[in-house]
RODRENVO-611050 format. One record per residue: residue number from 1; residue in three letters; x, y, z of N, C-alpha, C in turn. Coordinates in steps of 0.1 Angstrom, whole numbers, plus 5000, padded with zeros to 4 digits. Layout:
<atoms>
ATOM  num  residuo    nx    ny    nz   cax   cay   caz    cx    cy    cz
ATOM  NUM      ALA     X     Y     Z     X     Y     Z     X     Y     Z
...
</atoms>
This chain:
<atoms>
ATOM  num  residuo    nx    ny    nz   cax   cay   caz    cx    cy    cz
ATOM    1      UNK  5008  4988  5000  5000  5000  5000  5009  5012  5000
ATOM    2      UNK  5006  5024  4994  5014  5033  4992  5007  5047  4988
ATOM    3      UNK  5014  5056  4991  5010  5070  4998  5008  5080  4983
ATOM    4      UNK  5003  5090  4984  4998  5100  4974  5011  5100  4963
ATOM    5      UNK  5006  5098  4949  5013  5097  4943  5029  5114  4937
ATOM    6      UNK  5041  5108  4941  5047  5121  4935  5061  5115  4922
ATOM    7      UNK  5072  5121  4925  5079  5124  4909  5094  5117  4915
ATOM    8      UNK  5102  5113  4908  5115  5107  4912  5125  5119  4912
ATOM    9      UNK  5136  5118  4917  5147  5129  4916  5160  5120  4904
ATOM   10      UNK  5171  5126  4908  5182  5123  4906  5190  5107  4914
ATOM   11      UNK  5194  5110  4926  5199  5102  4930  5188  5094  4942
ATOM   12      UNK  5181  5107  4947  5168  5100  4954  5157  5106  4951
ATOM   13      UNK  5145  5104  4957  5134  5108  4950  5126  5114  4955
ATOM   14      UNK  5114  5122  4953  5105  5128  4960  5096  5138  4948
ATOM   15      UNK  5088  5147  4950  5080  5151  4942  5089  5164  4936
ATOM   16      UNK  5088  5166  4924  5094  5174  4917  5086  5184  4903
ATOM   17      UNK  5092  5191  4900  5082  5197  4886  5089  5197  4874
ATOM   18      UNK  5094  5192  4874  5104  5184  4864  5108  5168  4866
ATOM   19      UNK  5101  5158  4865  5098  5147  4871  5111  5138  4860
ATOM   20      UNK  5115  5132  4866  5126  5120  4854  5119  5104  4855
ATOM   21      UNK  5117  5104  4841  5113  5089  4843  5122  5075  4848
ATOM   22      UNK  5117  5070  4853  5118  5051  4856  5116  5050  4871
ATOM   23      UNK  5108  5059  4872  5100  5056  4890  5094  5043  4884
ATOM   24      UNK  5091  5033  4892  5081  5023  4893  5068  5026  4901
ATOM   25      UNK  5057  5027  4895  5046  5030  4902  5040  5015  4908
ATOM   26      UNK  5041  5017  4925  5037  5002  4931  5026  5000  4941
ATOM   27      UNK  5016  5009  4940  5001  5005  4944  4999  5023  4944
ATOM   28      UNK  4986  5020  4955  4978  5032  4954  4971  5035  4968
ATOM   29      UNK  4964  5048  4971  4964  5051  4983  4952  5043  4992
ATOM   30      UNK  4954  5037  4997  4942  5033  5007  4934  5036  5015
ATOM   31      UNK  4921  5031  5020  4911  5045  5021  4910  5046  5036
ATOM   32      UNK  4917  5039  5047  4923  5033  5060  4934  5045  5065
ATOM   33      UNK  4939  5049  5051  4952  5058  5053  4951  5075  5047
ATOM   34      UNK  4942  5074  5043  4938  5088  5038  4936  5098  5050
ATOM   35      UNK  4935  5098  5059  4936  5110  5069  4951  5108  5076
ATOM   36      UNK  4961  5100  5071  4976  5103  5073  4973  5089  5083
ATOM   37      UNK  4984  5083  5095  4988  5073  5098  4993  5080  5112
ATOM   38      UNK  4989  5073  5122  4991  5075  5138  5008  5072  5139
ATOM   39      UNK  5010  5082  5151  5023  5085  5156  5030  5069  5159
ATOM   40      UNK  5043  5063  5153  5049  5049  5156  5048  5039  5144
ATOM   41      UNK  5042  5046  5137  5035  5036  5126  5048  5032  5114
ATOM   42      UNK  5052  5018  5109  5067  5016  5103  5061  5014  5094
ATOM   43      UNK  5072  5024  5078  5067  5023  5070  5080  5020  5063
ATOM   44      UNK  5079  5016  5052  5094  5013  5046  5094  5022  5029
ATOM   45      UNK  5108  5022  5027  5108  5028  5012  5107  5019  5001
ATOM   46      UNK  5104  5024  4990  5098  5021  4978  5107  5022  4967
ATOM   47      UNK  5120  5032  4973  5129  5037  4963  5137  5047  4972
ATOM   48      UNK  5152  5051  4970  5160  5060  4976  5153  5071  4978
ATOM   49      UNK  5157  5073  4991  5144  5090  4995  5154  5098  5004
ATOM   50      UNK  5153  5112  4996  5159  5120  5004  5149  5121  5016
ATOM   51      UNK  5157  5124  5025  5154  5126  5043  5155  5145  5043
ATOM   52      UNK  5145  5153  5044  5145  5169  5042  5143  5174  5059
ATOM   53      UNK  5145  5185  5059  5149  5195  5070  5132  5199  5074
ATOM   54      UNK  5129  5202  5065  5113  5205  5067  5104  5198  5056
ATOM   55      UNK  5091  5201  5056  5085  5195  5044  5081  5204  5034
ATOM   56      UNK  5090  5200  5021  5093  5207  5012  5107  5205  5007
ATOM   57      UNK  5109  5204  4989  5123  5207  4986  5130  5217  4986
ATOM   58      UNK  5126  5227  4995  5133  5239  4994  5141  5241  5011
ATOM   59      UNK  5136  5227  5016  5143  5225  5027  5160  5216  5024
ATOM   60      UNK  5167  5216  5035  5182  5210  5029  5175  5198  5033
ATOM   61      UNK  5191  5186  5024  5183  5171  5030  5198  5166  5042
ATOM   62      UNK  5189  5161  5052  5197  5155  5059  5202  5143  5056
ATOM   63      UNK  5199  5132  5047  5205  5123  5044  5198  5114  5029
ATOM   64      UNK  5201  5107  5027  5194  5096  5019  5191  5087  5022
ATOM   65      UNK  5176  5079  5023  5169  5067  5033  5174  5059  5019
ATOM   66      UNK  5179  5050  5025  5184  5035  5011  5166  5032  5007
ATOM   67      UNK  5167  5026  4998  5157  5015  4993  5162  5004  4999
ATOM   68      UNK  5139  5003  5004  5138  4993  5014  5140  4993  5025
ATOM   69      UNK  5141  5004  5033  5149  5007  5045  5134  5010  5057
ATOM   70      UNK  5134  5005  5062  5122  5010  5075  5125  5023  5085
ATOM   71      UNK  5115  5032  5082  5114  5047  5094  5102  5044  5099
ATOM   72      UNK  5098  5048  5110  5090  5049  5116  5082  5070  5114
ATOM   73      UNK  5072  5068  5116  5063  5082  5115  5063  5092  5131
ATOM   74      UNK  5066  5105  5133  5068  5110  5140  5059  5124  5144
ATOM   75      UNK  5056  5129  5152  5050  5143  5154  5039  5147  5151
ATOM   76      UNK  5040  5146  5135  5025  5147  5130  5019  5139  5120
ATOM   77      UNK  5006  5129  5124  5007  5120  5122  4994  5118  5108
ATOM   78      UNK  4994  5133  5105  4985  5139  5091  4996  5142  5083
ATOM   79      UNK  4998  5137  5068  5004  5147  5058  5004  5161  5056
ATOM   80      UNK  5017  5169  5058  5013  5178  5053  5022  5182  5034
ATOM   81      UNK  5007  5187  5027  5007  5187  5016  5018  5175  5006
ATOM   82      UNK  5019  5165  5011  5014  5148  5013  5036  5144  5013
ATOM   83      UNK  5039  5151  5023  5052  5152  5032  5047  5143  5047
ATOM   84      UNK  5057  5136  5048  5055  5128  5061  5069  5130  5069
ATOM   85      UNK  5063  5138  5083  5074  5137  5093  5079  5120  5098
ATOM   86      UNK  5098  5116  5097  5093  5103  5098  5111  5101  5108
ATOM   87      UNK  5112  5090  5114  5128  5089  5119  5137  5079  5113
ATOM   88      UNK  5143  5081  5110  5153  5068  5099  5167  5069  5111
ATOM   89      UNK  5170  5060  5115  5182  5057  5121  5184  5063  5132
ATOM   90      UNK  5177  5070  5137  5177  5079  5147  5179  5093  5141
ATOM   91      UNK  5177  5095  5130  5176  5109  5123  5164  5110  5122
ATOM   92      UNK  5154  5119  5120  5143  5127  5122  5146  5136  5108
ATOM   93      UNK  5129  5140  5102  5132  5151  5091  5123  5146  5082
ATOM   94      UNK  5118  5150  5067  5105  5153  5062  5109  5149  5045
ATOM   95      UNK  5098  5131  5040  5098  5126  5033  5088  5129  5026
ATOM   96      UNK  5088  5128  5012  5075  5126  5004  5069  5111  5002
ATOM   97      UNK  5059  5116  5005  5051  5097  5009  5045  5089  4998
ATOM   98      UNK  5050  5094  4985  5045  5083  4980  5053  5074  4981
ATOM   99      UNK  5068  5072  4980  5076  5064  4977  5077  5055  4991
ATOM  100      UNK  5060  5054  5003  5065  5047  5015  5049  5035  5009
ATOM  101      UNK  5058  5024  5019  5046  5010  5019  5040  5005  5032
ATOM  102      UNK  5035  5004  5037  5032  5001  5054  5041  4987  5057
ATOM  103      UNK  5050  4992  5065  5059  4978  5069  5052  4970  5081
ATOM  104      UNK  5040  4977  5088  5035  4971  5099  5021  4979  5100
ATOM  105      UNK  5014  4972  5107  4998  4982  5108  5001  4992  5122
ATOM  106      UNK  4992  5003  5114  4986  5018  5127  4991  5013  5140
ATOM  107      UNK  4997  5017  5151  4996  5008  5167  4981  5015  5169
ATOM  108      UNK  4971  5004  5175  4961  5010  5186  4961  5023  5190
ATOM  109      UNK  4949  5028  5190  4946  5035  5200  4950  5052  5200
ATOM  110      UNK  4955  5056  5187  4955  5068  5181  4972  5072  5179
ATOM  111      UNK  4973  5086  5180  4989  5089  5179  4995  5089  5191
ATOM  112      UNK  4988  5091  5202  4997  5092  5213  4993  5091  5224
ATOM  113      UNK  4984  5076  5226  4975  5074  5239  4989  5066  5248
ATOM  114      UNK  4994  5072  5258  4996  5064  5266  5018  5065  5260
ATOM  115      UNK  5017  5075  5252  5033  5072  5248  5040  5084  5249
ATOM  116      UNK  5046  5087  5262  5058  5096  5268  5067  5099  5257
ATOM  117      UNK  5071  5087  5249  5081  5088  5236  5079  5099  5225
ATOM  118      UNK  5067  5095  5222  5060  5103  5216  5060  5120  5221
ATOM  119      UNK  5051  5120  5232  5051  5137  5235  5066  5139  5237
ATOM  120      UNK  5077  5134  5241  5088  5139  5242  5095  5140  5228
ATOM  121      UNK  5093  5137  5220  5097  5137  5204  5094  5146  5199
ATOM  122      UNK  5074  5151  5198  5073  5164  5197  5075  5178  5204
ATOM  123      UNK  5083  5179  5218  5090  5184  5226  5101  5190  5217
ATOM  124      UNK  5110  5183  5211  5118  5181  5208  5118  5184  5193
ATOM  125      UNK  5111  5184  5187  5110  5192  5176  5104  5206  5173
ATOM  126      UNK  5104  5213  5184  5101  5222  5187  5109  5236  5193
ATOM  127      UNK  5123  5226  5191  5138  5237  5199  5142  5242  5186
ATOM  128      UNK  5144  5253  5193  5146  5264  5187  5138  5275  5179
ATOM  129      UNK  5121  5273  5178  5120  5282  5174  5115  5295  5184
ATOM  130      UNK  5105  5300  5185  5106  5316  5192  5097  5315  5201
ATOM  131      UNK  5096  5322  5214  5085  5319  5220  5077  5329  5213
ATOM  132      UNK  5063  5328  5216  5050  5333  5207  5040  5337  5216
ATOM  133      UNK  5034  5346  5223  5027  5349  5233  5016  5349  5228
ATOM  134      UNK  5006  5336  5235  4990  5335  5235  4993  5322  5220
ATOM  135      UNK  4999  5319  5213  5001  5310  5204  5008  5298  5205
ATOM  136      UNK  5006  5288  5195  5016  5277  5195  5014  5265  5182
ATOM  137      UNK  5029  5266  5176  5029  5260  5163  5043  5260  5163
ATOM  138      UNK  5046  5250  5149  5062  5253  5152  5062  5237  5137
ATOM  139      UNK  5072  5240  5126  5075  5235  5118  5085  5219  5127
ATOM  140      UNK  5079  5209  5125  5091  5202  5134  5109  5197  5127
ATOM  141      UNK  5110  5203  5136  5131  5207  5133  5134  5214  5124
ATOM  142      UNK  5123  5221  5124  5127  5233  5112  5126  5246  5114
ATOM  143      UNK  5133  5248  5126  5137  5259  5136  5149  5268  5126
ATOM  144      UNK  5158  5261  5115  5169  5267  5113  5161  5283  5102
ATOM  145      UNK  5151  5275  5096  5143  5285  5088  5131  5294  5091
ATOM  146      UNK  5125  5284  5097  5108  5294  5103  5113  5296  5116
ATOM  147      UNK  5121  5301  5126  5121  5304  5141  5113  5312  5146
ATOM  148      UNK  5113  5326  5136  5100  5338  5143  5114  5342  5155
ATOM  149      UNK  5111  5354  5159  5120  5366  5169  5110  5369  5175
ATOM  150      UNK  5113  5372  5190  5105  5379  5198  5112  5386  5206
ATOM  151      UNK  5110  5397  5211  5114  5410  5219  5107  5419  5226
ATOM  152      UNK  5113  5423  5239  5102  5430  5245  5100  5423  5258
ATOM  153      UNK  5089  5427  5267  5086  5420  5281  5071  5413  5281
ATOM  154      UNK  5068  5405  5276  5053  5397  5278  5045  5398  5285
ATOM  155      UNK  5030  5403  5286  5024  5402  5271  5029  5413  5259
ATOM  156      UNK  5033  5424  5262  5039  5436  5260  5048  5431  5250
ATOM  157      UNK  5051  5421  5239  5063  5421  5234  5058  5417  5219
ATOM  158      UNK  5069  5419  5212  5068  5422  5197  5074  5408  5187
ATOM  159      UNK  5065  5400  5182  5072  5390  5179  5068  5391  5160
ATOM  160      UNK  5079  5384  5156  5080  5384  5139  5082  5370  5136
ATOM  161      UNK  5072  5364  5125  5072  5350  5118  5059  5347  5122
ATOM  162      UNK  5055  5338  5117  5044  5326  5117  5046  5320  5129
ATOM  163      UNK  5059  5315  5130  5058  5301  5142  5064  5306  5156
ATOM  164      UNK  5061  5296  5164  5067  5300  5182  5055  5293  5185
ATOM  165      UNK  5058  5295  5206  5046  5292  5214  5050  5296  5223
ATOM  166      UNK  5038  5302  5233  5046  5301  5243  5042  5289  5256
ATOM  167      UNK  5043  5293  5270  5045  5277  5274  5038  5269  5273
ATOM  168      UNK  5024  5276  5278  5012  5264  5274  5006  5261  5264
ATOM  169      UNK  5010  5269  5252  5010  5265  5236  5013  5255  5234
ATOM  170      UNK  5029  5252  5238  5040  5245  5234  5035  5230  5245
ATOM  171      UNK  5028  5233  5255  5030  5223  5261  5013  5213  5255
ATOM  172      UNK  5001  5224  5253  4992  5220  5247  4997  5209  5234
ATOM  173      UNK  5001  5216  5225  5007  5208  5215  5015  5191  5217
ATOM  174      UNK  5024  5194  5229  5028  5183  5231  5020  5169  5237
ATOM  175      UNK  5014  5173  5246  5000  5168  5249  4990  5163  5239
ATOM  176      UNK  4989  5169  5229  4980  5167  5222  4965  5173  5228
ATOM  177      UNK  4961  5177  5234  4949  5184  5244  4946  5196  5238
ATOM  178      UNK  4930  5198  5235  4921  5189  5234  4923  5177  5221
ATOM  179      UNK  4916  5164  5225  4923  5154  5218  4922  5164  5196
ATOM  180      UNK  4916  5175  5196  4917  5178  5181  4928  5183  5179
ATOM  181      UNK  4942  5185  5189  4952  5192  5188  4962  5184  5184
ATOM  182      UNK  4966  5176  5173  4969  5170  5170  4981  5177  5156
ATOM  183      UNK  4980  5191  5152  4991  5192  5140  4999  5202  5146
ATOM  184      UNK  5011  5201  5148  5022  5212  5153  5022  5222  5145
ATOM  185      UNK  5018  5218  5134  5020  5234  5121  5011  5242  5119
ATOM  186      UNK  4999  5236  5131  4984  5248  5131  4985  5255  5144
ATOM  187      UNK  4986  5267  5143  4986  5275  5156  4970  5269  5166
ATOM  188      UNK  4975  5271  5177  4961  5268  5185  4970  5270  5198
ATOM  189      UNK  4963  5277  5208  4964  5278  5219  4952  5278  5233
ATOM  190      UNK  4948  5266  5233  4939  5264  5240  4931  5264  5257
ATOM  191      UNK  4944  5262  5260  4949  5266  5274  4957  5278  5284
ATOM  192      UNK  4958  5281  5294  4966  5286  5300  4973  5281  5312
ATOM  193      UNK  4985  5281  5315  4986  5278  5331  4977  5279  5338
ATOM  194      UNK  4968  5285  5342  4959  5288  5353  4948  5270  5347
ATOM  195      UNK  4948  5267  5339  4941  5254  5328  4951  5244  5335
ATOM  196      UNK  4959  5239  5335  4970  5232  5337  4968  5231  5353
ATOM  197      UNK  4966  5242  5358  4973  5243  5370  4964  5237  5384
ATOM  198      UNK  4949  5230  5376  4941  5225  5382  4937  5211  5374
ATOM  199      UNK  4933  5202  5383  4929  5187  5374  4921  5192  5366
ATOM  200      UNK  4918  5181  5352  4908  5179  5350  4908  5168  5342
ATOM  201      UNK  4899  5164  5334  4897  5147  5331  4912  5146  5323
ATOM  202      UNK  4916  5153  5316  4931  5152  5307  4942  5151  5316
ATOM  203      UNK  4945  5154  5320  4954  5159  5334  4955  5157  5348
ATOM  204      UNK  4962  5152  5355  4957  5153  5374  4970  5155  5379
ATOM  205      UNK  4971  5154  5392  4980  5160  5397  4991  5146  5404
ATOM  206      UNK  5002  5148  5403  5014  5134  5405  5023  5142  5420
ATOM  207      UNK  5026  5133  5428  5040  5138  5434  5054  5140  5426
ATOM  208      UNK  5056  5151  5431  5072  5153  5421  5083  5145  5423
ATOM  209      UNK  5080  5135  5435  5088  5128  5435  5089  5113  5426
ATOM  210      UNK  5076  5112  5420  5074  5102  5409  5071  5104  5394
ATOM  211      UNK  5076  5116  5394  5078  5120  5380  5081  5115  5369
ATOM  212      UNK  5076  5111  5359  5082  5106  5345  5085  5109  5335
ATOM  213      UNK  5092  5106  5325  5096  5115  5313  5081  5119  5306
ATOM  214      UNK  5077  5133  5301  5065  5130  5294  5051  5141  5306
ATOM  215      UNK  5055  5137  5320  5047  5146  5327  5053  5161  5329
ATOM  216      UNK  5045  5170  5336  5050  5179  5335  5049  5189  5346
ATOM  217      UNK  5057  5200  5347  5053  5209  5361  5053  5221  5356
ATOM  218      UNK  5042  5231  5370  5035  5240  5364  5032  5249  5375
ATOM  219      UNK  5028  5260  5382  5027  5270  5386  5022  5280  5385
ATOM  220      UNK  5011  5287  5391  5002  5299  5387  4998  5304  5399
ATOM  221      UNK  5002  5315  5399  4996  5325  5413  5002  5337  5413
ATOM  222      UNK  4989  5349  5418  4988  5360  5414  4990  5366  5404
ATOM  223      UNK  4983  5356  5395  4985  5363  5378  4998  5357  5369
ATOM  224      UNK  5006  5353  5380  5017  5348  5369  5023  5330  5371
ATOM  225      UNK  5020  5324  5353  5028  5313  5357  5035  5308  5349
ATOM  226      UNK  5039  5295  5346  5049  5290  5341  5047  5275  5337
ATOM  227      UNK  5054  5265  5330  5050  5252  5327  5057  5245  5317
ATOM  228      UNK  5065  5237  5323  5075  5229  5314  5074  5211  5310
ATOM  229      UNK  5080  5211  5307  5078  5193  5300  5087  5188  5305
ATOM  230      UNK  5091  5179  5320  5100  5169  5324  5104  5161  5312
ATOM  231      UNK  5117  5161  5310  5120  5144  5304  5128  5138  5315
ATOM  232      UNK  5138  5143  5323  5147  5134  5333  5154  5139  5345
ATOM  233      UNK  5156  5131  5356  5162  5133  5364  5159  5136  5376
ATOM  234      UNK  5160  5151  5386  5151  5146  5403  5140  5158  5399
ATOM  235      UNK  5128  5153  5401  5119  5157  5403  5117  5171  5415
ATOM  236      UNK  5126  5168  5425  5126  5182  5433  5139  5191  5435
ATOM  237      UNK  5151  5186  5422  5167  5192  5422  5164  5193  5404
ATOM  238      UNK  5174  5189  5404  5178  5192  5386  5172  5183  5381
ATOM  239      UNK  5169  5186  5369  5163  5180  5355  5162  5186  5346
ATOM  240      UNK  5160  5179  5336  5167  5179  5319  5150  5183  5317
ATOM  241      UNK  5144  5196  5307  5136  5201  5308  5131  5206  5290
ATOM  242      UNK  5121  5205  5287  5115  5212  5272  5107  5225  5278
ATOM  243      UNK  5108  5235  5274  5099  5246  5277  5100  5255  5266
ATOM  244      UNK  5090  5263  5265  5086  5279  5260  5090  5288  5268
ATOM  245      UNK  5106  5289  5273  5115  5294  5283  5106  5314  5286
ATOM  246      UNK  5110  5321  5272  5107  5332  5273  5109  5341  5261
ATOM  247      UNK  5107  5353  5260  5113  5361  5249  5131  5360  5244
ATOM  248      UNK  5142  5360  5254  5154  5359  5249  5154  5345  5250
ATOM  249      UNK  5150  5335  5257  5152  5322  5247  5147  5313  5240
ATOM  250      UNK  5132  5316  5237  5126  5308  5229  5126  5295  5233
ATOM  251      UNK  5120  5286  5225  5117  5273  5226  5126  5264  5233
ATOM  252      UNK  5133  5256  5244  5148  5254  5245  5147  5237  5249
ATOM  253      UNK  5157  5232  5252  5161  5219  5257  5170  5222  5271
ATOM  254      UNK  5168  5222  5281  5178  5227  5295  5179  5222  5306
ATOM  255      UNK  5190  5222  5315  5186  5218  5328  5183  5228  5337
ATOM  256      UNK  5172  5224  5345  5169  5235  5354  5165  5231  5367
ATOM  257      UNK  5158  5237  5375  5156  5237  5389  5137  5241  5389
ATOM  258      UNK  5133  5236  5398  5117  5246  5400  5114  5241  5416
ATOM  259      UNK  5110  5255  5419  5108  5259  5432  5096  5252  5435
ATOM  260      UNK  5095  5256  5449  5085  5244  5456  5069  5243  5452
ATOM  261      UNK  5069  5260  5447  5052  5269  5441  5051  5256  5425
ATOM  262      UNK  5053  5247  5419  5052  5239  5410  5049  5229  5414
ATOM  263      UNK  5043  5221  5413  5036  5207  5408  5035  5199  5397
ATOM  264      UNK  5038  5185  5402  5036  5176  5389  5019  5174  5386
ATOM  265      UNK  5020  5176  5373  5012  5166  5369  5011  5160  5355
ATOM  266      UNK  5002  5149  5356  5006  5138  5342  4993  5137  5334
ATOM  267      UNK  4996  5138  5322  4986  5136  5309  4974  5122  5312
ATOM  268      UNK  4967  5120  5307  4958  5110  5314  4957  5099  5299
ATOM  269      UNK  4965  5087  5307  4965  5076  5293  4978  5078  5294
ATOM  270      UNK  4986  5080  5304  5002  5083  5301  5004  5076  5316
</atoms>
């Protein structure tokens, strides 16, 4: 089975407007897979495929996936404009899908019920670009191009580009919450800390001493808060942290500290 039809390259292939013949055309799109393929899902190549920076050829390519080689599907788990985020070897980066075949069926149960791997992956595709006040979106790993600038003291501050988030944008997203928040590259900001910062059926509240990669901690009082994405380490000293830091540092990967005014809590299905 195989994905929206596109055009061969040179050495690898993908959709082009000047297409070179001796592609082999080897099935057609399935009607199972037409709304794109859930987060984990292995698909294998059809033909040499460049591995791209973002989706699009006007992004650089990070490598060339051999023919016949199995990636697994990442982030977002809809085509965009029929580009699939996918990880080959432990590289990450953005294929054209027709040249993929389903190496194994959808896993159960959507893109990301129940998988820390997952929300930490889209965490992580999400460094470097800008923080974005009241928004959240972000090209995944394609920070080098769309980052967006921000400047200034928040809400008060002046930001330029399309993409960013800020924390509970960025952390919305990673969550996937509400379950329709499902594409990194559509702004949506749903929540705020003060949202977070109380249960509710999505979310509840964990000791920080049983923290896991994937939950997260959060903070809100007298108007101001805050809210990051644990991935490792002590729950009430240092840990290795995803956040929507601020205006000078945008989206980041860090170790940090959080005072006692924060609390864990964990995504529900996680």
């Amino acid at each position: 089975m195989v994905f929206t039809a596109g055009c061969t390259g040179t050495s690898s292939t993908e959709i082009s407007s000047d297409p070179i013949s001796g592609a082999e055309e080897v099935g057609s799109l399935g009607n199972e897979l037409s709304g794109g393929v859930p987060i984990g899902t292995a698909l294998k190549t059809t033909a040499a495929l460049n591995l791209r920076t973002g989706a699009g050829t006007g992004y650089g390519v990070r490598l060339v996936i051999p023919f016949g080689a199995t990636v697994t599907t990442v982030n977002v788990s809809a085509p965009q404009s029929g580009w699939y985020n996918v990880k080959y070897n432990g590289v990450t980066g953005w294929s054209y899908g027709y040249y993929f075949a389903l190496a194994s069926s959808p896993p159960a149960g959507g893109p990301s019920t129940g998988d820390r791997a997952a929300a930490i992956e889209r965490a992580k595709s999400g460094v470097g670009f800008s923080y974005y006040w009241g928004h959240g979106s972000w090209i995944p790993y394609g920070a080098s191009s769309g980052a967006g600038s921000c400047a200034g003291s928040c809400p008060s501050c002046s930001h330029s580009g399309q993409y960013g988030a800020d924390c509970s944008g960025y952390l919305g997203k990673i969550w996937q919450v509400p379950s329709s928040n499902t594409s990194v590259t559509t702004d949506s900001h749903p929540y705020s800390t003060v949202s977070f910062n109380g249960s509710s059926s999505q979310w509840s509240t964990v000791s920080r001493g049983s923290t896991l990669g994937g939950d997260a901690l959060v903070y809100n009082a007298n108007g101001a808060g805050h809210i990051f994405l644990y991935e490792s380490g002590d729950g009430w000293g240092s840990m290795w942290a995803y956040e929507a830091r601020g205006c000078s540092y945008g989206i980041v990967h860090n170790l940090r500290t959080a005072s006692s005014a924060y609390k864990a809590i964990r995504r529900a299905g996680y």
